[in-house]
gemmi code that builds the backbone of each chain (N, CA, C; Angstrom):
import gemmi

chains = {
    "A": [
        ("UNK", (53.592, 48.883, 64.061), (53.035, 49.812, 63.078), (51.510, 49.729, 63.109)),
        ("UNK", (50.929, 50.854, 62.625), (49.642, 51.000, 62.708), (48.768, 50.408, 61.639)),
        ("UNK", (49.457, 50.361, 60.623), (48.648, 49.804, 59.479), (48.151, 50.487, 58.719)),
        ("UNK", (47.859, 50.673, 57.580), (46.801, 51.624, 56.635), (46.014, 52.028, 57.222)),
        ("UNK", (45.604, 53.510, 57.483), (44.188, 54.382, 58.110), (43.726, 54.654, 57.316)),
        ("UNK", (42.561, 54.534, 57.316), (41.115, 55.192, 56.561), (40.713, 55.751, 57.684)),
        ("UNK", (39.918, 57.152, 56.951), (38.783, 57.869, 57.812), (38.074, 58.379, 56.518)),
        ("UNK", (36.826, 58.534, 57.089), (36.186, 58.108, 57.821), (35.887, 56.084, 57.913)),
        ("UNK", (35.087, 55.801, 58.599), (34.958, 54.749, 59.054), (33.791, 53.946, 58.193)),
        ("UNK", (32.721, 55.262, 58.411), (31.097, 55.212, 57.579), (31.086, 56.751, 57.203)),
        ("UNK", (30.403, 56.492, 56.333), (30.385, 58.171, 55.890), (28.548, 58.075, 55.166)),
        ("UNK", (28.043, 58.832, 55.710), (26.540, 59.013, 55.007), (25.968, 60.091, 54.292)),
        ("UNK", (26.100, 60.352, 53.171), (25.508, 61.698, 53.204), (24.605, 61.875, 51.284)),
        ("UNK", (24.269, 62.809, 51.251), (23.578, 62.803, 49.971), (23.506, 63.302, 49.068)),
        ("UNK", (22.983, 62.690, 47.676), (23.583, 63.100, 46.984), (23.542, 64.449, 46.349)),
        ("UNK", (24.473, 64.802, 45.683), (25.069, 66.101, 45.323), (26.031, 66.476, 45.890)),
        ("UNK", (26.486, 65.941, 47.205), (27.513, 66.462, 48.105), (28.524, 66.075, 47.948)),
        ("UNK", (29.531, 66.669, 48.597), (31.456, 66.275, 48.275), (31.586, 65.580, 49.047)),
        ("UNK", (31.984, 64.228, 49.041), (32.785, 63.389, 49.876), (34.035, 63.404, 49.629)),
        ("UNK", (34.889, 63.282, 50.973), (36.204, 63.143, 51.167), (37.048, 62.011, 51.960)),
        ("UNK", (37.637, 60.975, 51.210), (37.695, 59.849, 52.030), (39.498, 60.104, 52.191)),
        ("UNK", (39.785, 59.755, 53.493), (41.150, 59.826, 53.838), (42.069, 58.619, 53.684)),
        ("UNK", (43.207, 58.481, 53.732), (44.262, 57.610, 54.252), (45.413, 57.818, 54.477)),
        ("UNK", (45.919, 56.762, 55.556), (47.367, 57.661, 55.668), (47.968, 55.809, 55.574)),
        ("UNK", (48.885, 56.139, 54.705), (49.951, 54.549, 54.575), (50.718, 53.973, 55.152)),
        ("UNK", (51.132, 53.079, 55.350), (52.075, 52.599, 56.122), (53.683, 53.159, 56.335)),
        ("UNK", (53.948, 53.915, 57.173), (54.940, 54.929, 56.851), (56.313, 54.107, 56.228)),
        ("UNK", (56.796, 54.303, 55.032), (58.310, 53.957, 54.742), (57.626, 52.990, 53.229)),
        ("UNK", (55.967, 52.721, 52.741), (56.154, 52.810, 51.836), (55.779, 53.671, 51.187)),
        ("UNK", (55.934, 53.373, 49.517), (55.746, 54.536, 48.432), (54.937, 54.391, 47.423)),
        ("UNK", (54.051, 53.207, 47.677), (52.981, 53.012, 46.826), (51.688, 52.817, 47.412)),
        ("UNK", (50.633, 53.592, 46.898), (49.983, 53.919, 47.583), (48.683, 53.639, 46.450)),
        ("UNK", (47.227, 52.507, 46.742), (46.170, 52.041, 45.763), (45.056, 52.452, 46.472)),
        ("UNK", (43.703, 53.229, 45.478), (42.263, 53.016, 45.678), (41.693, 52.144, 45.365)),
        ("UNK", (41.175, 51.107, 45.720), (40.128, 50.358, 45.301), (38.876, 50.724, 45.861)),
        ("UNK", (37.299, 50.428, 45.102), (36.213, 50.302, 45.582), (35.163, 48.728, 45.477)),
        ("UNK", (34.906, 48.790, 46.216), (34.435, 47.232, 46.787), (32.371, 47.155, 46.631)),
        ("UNK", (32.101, 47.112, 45.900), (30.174, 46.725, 45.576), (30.238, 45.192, 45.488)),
        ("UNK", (28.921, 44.829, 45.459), (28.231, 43.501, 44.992), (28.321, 42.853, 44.006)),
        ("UNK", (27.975, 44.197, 42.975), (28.341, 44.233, 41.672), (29.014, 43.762, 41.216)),
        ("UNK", (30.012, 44.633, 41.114), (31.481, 44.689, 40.651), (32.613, 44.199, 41.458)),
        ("UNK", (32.691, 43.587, 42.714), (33.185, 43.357, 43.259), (34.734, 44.059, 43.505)),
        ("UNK", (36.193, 43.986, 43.980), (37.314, 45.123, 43.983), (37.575, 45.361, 42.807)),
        ("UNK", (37.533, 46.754, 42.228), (38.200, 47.331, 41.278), (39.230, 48.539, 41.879)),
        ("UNK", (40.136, 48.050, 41.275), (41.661, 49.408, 41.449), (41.041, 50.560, 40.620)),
        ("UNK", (40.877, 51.362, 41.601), (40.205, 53.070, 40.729), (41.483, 53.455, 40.405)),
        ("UNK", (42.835, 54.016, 41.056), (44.340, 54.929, 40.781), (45.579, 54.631, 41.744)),
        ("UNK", (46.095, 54.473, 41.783), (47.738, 54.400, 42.207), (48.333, 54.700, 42.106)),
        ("UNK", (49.500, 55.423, 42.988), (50.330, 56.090, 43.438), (51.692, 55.653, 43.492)),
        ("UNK", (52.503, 55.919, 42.856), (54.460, 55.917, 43.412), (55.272, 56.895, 43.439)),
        ("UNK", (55.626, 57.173, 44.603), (56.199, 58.280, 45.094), (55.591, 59.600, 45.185)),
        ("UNK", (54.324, 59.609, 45.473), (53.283, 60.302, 45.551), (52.750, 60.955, 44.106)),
        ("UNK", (52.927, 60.292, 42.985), (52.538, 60.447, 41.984), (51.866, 59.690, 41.160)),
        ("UNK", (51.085, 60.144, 40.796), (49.685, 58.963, 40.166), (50.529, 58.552, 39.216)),
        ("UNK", (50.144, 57.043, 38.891), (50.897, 56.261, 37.809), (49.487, 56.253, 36.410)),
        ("UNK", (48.326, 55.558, 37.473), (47.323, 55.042, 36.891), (46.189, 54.795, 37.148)),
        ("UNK", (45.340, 55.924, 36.531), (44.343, 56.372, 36.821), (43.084, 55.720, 35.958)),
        ("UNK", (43.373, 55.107, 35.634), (42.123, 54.280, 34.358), (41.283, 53.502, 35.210)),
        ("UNK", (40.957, 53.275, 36.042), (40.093, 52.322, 36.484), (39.313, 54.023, 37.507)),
        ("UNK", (39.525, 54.995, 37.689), (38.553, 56.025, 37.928), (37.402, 55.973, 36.984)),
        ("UNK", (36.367, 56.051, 37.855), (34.672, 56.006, 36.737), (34.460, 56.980, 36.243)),
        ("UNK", (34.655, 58.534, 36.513), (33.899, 59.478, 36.155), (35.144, 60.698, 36.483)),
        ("UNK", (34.811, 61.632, 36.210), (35.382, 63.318, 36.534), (35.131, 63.815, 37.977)),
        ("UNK", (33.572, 62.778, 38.147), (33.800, 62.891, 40.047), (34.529, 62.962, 40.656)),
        ("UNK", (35.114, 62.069, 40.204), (36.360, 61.588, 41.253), (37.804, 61.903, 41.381)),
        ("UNK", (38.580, 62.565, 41.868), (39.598, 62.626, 41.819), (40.636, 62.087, 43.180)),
        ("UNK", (41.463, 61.789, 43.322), (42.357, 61.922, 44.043), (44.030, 62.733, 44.191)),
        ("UNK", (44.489, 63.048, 45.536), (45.502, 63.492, 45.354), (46.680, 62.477, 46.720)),
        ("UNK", (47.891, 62.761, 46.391), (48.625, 62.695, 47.305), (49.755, 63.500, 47.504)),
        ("UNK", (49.651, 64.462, 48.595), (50.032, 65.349, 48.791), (51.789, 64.699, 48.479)),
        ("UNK", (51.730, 64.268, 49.985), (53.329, 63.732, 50.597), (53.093, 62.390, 50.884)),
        ("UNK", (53.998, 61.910, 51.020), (53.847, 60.463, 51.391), (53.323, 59.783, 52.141)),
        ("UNK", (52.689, 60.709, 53.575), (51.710, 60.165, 54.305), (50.251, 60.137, 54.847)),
        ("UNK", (49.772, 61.010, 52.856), (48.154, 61.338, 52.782), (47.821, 61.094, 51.949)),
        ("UNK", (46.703, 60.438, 51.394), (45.965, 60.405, 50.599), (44.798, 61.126, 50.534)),
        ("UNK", (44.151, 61.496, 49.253), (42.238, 61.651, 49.497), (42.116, 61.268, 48.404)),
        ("UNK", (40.564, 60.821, 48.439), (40.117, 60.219, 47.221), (38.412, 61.225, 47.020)),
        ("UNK", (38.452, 61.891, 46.394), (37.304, 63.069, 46.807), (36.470, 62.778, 45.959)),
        ("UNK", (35.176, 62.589, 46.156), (33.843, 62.710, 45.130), (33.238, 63.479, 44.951)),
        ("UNK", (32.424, 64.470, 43.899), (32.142, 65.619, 43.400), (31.666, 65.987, 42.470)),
        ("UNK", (29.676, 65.683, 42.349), (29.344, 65.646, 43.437), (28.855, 64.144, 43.670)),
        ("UNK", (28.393, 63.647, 44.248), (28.247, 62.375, 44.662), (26.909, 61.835, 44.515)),
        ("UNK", (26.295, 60.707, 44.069), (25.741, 59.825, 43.628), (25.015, 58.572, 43.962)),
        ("UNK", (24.068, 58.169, 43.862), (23.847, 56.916, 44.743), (24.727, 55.529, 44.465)),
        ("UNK", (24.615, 55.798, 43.476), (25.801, 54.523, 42.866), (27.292, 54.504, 42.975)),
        ("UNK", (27.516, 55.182, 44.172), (28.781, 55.347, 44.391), (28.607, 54.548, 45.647)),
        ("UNK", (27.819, 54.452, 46.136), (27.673, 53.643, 47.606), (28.538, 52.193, 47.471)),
        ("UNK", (29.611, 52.454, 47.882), (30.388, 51.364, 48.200), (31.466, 51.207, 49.440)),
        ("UNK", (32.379, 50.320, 49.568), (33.424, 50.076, 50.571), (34.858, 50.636, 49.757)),
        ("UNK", (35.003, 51.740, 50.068), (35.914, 52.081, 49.251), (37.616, 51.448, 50.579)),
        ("UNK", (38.568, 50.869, 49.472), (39.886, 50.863, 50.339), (40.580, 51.353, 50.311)),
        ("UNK", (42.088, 51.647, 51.012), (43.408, 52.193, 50.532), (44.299, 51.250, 51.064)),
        ("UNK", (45.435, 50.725, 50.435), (46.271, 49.708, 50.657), (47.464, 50.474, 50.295)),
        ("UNK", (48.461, 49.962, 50.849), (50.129, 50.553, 50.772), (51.072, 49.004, 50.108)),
        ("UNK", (52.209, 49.646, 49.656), (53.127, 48.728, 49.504), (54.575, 49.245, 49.082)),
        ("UNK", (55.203, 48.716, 49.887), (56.653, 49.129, 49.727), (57.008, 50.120, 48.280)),
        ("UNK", (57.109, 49.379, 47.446), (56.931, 49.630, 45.917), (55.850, 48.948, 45.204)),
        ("UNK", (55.916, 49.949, 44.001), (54.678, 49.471, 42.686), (54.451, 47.864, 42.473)),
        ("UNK", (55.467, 47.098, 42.522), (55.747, 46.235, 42.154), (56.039, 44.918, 43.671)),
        ("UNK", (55.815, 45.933, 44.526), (56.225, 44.660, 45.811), (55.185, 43.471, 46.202)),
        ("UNK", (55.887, 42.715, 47.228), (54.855, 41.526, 46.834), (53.958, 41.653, 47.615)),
        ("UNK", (53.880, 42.211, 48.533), (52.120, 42.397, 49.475), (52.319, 43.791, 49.142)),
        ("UNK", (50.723, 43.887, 49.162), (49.673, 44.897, 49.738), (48.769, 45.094, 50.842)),
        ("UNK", (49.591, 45.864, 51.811), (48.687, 45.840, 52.973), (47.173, 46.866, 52.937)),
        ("UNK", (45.911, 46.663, 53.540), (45.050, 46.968, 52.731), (44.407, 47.674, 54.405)),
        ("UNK", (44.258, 48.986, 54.180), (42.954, 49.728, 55.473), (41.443, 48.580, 55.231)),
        ("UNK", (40.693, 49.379, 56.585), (39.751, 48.362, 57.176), (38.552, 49.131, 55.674)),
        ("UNK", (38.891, 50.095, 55.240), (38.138, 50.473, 54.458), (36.917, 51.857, 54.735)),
        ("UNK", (36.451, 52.539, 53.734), (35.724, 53.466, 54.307), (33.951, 52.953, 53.565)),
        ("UNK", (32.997, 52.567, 54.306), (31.783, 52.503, 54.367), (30.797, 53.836, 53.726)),
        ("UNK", (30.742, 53.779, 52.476), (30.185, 55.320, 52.218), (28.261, 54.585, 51.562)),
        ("UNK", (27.747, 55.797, 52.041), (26.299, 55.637, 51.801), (25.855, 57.185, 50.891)),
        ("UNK", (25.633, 57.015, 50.046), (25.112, 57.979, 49.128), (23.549, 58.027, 48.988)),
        ("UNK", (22.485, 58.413, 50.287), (21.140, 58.547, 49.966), (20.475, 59.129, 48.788)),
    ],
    "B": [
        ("UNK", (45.331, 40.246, 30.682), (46.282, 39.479, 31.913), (45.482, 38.272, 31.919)),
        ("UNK", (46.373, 37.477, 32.624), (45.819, 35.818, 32.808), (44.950, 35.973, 33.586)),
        ("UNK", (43.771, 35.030, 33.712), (42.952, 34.799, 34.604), (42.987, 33.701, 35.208)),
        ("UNK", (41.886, 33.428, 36.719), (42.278, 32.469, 37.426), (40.572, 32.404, 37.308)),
        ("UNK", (40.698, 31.000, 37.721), (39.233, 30.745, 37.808), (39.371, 29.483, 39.220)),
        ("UNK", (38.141, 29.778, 40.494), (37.718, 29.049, 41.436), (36.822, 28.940, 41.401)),
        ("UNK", (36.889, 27.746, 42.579), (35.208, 27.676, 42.957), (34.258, 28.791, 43.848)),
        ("UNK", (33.110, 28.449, 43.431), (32.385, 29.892, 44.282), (32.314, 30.228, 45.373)),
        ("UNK", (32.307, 28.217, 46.227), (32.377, 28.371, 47.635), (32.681, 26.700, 48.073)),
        ("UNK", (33.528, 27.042, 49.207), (33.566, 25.739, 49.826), (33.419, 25.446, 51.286)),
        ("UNK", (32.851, 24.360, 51.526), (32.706, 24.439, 53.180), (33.646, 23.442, 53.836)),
        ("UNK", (34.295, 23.604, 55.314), (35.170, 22.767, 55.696), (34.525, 22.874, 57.269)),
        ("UNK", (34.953, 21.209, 58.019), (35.038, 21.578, 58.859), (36.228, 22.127, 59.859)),
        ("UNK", (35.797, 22.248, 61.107), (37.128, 23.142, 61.948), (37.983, 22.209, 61.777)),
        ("UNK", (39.201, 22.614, 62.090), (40.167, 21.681, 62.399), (40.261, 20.181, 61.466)),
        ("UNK", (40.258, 20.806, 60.612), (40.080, 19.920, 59.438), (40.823, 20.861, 58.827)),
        ("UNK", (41.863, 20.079, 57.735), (42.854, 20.621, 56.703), (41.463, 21.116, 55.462)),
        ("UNK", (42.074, 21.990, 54.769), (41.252, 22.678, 53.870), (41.823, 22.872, 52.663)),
        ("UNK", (41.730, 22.682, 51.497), (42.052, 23.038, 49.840), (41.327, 23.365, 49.040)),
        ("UNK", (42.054, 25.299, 48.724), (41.436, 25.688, 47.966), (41.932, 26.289, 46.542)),
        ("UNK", (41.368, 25.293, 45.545), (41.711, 25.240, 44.039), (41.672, 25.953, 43.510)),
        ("UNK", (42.885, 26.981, 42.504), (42.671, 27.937, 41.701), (43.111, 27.268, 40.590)),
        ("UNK", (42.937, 27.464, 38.813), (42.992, 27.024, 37.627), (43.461, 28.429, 37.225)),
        ("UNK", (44.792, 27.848, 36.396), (45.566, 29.412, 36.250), (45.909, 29.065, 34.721)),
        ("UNK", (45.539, 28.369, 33.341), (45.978, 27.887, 32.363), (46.650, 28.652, 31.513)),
        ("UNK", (46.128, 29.917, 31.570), (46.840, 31.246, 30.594), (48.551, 31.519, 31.550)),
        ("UNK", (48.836, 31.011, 32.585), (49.839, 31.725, 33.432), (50.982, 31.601, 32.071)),
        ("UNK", (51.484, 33.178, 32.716), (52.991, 33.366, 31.561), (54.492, 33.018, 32.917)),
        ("UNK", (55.514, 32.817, 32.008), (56.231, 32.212, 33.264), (56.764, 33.081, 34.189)),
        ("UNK", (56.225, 34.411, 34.169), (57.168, 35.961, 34.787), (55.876, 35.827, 35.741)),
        ("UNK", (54.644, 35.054, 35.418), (53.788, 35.477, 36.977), (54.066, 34.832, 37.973)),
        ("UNK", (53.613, 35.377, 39.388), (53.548, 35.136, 40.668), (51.902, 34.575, 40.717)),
        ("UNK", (51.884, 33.644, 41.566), (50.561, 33.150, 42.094), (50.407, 33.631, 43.613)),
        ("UNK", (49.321, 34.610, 43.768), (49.609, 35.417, 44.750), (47.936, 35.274, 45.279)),
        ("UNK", (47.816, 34.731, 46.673), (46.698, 34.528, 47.197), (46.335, 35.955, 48.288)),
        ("UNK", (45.294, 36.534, 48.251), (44.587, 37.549, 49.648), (43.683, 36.591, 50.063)),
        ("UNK", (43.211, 37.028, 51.133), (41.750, 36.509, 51.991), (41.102, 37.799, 52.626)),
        ("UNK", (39.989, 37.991, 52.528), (38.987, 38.918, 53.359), (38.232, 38.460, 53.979)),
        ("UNK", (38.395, 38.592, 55.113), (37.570, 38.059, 56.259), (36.170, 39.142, 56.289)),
        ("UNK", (35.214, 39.162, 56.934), (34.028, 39.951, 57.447), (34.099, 41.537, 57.397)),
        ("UNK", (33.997, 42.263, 57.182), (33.492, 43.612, 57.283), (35.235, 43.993, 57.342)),
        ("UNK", (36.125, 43.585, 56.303), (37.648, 43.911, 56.236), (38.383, 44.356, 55.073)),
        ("UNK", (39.832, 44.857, 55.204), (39.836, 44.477, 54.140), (40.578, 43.391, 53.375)),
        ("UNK", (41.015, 43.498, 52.284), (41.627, 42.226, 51.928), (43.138, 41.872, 52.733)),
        ("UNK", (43.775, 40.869, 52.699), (44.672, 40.313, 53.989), (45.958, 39.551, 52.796)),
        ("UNK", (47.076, 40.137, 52.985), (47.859, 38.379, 51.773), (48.485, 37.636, 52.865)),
        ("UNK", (48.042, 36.611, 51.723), (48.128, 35.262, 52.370), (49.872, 34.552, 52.600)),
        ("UNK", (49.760, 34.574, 51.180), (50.911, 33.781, 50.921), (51.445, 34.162, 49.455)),
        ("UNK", (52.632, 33.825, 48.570), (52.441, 33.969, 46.942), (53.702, 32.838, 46.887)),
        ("UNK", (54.056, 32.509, 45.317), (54.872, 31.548, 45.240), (54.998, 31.516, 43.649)),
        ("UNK", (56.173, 30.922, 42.931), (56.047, 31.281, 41.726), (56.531, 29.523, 40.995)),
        ("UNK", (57.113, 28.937, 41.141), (56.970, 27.553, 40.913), (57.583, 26.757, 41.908)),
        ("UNK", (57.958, 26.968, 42.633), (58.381, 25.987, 44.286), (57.176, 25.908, 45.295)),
        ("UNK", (56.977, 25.149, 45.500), (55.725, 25.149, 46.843), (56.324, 26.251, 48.050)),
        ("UNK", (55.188, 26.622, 48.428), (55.869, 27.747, 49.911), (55.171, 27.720, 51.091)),
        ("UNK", (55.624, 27.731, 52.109), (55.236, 27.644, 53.807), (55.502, 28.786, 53.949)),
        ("UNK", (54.097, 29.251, 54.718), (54.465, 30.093, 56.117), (53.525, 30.060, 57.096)),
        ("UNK", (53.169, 30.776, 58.387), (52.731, 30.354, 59.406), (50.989, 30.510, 58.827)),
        ("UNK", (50.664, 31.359, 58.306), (49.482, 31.076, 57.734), (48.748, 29.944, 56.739)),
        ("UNK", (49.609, 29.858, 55.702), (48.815, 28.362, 54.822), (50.696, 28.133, 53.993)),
        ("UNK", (49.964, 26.949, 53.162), (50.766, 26.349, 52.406), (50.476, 26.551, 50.835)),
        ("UNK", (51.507, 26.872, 49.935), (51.029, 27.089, 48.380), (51.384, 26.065, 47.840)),
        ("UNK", (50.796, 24.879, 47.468), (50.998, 24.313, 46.577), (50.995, 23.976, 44.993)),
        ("UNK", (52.335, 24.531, 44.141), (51.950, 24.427, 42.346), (51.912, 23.643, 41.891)),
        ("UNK", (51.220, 23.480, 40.824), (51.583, 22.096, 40.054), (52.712, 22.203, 39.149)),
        ("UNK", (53.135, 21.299, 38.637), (54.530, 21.510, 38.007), (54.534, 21.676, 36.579)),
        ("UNK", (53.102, 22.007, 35.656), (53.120, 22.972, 34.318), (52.609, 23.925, 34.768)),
        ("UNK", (52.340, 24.835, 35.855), (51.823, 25.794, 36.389), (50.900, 26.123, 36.555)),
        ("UNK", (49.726, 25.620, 35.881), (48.526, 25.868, 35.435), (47.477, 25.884, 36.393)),
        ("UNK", (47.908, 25.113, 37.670), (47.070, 25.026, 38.737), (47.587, 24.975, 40.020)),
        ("UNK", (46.583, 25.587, 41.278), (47.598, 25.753, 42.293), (46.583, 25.498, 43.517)),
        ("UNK", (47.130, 25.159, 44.885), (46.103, 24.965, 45.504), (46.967, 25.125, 47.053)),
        ("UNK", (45.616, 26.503, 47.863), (46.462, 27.096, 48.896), (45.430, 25.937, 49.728)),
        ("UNK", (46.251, 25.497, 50.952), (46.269, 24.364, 52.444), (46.381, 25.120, 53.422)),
        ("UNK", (44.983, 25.232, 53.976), (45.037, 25.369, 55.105), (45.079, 24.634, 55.745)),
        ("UNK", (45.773, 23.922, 56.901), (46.261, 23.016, 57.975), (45.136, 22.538, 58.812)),
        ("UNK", (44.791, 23.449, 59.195), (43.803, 23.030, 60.362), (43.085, 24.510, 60.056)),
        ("UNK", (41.645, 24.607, 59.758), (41.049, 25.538, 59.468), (40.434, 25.583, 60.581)),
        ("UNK", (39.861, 27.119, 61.261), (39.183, 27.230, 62.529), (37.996, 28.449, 61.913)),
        ("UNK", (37.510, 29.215, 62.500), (36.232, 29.712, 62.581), (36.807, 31.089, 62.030)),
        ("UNK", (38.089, 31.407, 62.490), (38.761, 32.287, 61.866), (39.143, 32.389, 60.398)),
        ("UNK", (39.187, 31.628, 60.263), (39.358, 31.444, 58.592), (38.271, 31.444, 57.414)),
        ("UNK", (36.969, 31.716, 58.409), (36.163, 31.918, 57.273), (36.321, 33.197, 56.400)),
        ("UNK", (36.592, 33.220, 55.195), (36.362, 34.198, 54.628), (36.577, 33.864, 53.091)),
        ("UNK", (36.762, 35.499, 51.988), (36.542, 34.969, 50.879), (38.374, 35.282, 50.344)),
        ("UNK", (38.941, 34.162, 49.621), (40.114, 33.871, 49.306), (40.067, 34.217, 47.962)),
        ("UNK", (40.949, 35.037, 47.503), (41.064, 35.935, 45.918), (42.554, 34.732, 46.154)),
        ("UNK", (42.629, 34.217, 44.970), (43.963, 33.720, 44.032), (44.340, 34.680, 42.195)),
        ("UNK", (45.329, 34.782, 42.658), (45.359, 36.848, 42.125), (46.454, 36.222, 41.387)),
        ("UNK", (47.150, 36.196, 40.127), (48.748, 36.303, 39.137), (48.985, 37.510, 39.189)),
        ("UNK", (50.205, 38.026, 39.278), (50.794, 39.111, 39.328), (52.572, 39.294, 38.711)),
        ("UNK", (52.414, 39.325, 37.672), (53.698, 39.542, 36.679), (54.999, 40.767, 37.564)),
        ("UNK", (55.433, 40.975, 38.499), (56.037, 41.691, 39.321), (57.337, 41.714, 38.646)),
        ("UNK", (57.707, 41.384, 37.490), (59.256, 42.294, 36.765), (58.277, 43.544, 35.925)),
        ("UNK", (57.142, 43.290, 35.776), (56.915, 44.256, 34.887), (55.846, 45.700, 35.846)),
        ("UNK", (56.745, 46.377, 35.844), (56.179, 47.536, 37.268), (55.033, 48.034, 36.577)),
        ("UNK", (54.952, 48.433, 35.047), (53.415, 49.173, 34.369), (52.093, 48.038, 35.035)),
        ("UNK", (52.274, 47.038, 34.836), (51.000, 46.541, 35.342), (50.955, 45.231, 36.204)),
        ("UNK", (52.384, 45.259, 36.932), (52.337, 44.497, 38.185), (51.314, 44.766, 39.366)),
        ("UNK", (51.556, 46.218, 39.429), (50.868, 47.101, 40.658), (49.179, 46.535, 39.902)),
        ("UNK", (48.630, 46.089, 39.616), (47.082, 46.004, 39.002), (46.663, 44.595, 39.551)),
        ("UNK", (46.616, 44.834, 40.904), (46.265, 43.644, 41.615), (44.895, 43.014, 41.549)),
        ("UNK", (44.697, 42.530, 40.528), (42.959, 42.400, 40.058), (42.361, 41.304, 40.224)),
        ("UNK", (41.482, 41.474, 41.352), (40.801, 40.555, 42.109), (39.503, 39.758, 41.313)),
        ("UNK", (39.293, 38.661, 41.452), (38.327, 38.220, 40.478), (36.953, 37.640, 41.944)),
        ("UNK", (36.571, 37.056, 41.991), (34.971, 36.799, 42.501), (35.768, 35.968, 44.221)),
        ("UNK", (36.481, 35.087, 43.885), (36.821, 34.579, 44.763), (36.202, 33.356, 45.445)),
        ("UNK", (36.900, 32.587, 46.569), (36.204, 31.140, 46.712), (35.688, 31.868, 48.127)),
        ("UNK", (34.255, 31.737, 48.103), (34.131, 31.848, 49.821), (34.154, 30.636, 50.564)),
        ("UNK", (35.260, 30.842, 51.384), (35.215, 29.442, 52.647), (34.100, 29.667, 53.686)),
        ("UNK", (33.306, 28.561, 54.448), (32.514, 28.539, 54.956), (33.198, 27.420, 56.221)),
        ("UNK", (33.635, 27.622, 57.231), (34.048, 26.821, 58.501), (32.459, 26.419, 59.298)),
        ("UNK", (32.390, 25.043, 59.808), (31.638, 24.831, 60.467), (32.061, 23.876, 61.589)),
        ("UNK", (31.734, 23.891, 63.021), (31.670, 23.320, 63.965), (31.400, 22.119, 64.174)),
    ],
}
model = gemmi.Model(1)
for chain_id, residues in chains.items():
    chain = gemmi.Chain(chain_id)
    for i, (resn, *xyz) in enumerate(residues, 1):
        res = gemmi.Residue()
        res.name, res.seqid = resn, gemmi.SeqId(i, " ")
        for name, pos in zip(("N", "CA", "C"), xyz):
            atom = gemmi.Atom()
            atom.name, atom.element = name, gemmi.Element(name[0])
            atom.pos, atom.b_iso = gemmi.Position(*pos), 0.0
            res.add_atom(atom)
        chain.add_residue(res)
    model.add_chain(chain)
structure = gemmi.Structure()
structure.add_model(model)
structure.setup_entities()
């Protein structure tokens, strides 16, 4: 198996603009997590997914942000419009179920908000 | 939710066994003691988890203490590969509303040296 995909890889761009960060999950599970990764704040769970339906969305910062999941083997996590203080390592991790005992976690997407 | 508290950082050498201490005093008895590691420019990795029996697998060893309160993952022989930063995470997994809330706290960074 391939593992959690993220795309982009790095993403640079500035602010005011829409970012769109991808993932595709580990096929066969059904839970599906954003986290974003700063200095700061170190990982916070932004929303999560079971059965392609958001459970829990409370750790999202703003109206920027939304995500969707279509079908079971897409994610996006879209920003709108975007910010310097959004500059972080954003992740997407999969797991069997809500409740299973790992979370396998993408290499992550590198975003730069000039 | 319970918190865990480590140290900020520890250094080992290679090939040298390694222990790293988490303090879990709030644990309720439905949690899991559930370790990740993030290595360099990654994302987070699980390690191992265990809920009051000690547990092996080819990566490290979980060792609990037997009022629960403290736990401490063994690495065997630590190599250059293993540097990274180790989250020791509780995770209540009968309860699906906020099992999935895998909430990472600061973490111990390991430091391997030659």
């Amino acid at each position: 198996d391939a593992g959690v995909i993220q795309s982009p890889r790095h993403e640079v761009t500035e602010m005011g603009q829409e970012v769109t960060l991808r993932c595709k999950p580990i096929s066969g599970h059904n839970s599906l997590f954003w986290y974003r990764q700063t200095m700061m704040r170190g990982l916070e769970l932004l929303i999560y997914f079971n059965n392609n339906v958001p459970i829990d969305d409370s750790g999202m910062p703003e109206d920027r942000f939304s995500a969707k999941m279509p079908n079971a083997s897409f994610s996006t996590l879209k920003i709108q419009p975007s910010e310097p203080r959004d500059s972080a390592v954003y992740f997407c991790a999969s797991s069997f179920r809500v409740a299973g005992e790992k979370l396998f976690f993408g290499s992550g997407t590198q975003l730069s908000v000039l | 939710d319970a918190k865990t508290t480590q140290p900020n950082s520890m250094e080992s050498n290679e090939e040298e066994p390694v222990h790293l201490p988490c303090n879990h005093s709030t644990i309720s008895g439905t949690d899991y003691i559930h370790w990740y590691r993030q290595l360099p420019s990654q994302g987070p990795e699980y390690v191992i988890h265990g809920l009051t029996s000690n547990v092996n697998n080819r990566m490290a060893s979980l060792a609990i203490a037997e009022d629960r309160k403290s736990s401490t993952l063994i690495l065997h022989r630590a190599t250059l590969r293993d540097a990274a930063v180790y989250y020791c995470i509780l995770r209540d997994l009968r309860n699906t509303g906020t099992a999935s809330k895998l909430t990472f706290g600061t973490g111990t960074r390991l430091q391997v040296t030659l």
